[in-house]
N, C-alpha and C positions, 0 to 999 in steps of 0.2 A: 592498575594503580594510577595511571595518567589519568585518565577517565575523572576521577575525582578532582585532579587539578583544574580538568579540562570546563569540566561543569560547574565551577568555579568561578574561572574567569569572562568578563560582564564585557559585551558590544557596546562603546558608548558611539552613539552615529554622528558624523560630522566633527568631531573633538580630534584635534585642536585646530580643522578648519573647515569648510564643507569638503563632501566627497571621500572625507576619511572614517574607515571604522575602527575605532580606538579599544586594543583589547587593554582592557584595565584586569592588573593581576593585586588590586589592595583588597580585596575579599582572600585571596590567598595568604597574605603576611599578615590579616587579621586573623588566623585560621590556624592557631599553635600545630595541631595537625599537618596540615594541608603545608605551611610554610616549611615544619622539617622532612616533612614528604620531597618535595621541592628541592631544597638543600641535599639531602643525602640521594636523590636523581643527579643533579649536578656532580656530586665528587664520584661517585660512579664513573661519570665521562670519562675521569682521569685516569682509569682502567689500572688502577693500580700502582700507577710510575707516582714514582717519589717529586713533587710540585716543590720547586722553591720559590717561588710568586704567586699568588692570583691578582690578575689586573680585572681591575671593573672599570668599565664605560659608566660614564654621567649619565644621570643619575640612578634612576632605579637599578642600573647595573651590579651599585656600590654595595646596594641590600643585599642583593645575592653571592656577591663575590667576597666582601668579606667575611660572613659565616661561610661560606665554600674554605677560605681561608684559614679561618678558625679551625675547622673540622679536617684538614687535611692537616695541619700543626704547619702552614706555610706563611710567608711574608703578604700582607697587602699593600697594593699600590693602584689609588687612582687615578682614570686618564681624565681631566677635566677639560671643561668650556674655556677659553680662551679668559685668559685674565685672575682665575681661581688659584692657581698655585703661588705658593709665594717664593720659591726659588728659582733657578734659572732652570730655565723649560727647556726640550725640542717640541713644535708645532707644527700641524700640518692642517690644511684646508681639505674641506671635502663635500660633497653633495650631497643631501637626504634627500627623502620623500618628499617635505615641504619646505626644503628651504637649503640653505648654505650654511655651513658653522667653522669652527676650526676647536681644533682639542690641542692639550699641551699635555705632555708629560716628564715629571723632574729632568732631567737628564741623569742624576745618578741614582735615579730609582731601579735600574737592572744593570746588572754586569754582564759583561758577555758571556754567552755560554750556559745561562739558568735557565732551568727549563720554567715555562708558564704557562699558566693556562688562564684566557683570558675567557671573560664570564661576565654575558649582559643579559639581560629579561628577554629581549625583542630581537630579531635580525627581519630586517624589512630587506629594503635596498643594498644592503651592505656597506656604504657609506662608512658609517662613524665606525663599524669594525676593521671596515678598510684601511681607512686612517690609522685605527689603535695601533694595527698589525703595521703600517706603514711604520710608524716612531718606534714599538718592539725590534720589528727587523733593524733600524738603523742604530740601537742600541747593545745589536748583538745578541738581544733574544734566543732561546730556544724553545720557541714557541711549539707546544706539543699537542695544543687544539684549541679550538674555538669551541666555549659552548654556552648553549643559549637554552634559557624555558620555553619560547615562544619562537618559530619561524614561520614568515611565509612566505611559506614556498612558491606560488603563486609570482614572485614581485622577481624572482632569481637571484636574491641578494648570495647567497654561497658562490656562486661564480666568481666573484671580487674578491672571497678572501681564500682562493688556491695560492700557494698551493696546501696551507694549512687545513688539515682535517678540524671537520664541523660536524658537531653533535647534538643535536635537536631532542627537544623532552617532548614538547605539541608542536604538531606543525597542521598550518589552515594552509 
């Protein structure tokens, strides 16, 4: 079933700087199919446990995570770009592949002790999951997996977010 996801998603070369190969997954959410294919891979990761949050990462995260959310009948909460949220945040800084960012997230968007599962398109370097997983834990999270459509493996990013299990749909 990946296989179709897999042959889906388009190499754009050099995007968004040289030296990067950009996997673009918008043929996939164009793709009523392919997109609930996708979706019901994701809530799968959750192996069943009962989800009181899905957190999506900025942005294309937010596609995935909230239908993950939808479909699991759980709460959504997005982890934004510095300056996005309009109440009082916790933030943290972190490194990507090209560049530096910082994300924020409400501060009373989790309570302690809810379980989440947090859900982005991509896992490169581990960076921004880093971070998400960094603000979850200091809100008391119970963070019960990382999962992502696309990794790659290749870059080692799953090393950064131990000790939280990480569940991959394609990996390059």
């Amino acid at each position: 079933m990946p296989e179709a996801l897999r042959a889906a998603i388009r190499d754009v070369v050099d995007f968004p700087k040289p030296g990067i190969i950009f996997k673009d997954i918008t043929p996939i959410l164009a793709d009523a199919k392919l997109f609930h294919q996708s979706i019901s891979l994701l809530c799968e990761t959750a192996g069943g446990r009962v989800i009181d949050k899905v957190v999506g990462i900025d942005a294309r995260g937010f596609i995935f995570a909230a239908a993950v959310a939808d479909r699991l009948g759980a709460g959504f909460v997005p982890i934004r770009k510095k300056g996005k949220l309009p109440w009082k945040t916790l933030q943290t800084a972190y490194s990507l592949e090209y560049g530096e960012s910082i994300v924020e997230l409400h501060e009373d968007a989790i309570q302690p002790g809810e379980s989440i599962l947090l859900v982005d398109d991509l896992l490169a370097t581990g960076g921004t999951a880093g971070a998400a997983l960094k603000l979850l834990d200091e809100l008391g999270a119970n963070v019960v997996g990382v999962s992502v459509l696309i990794e790659l493996a290749f870059l080692d990013g799953r090393a950064k977010l131990e000790p939280h299990p990480v569940h991959t749909i394609l990996s390059y």
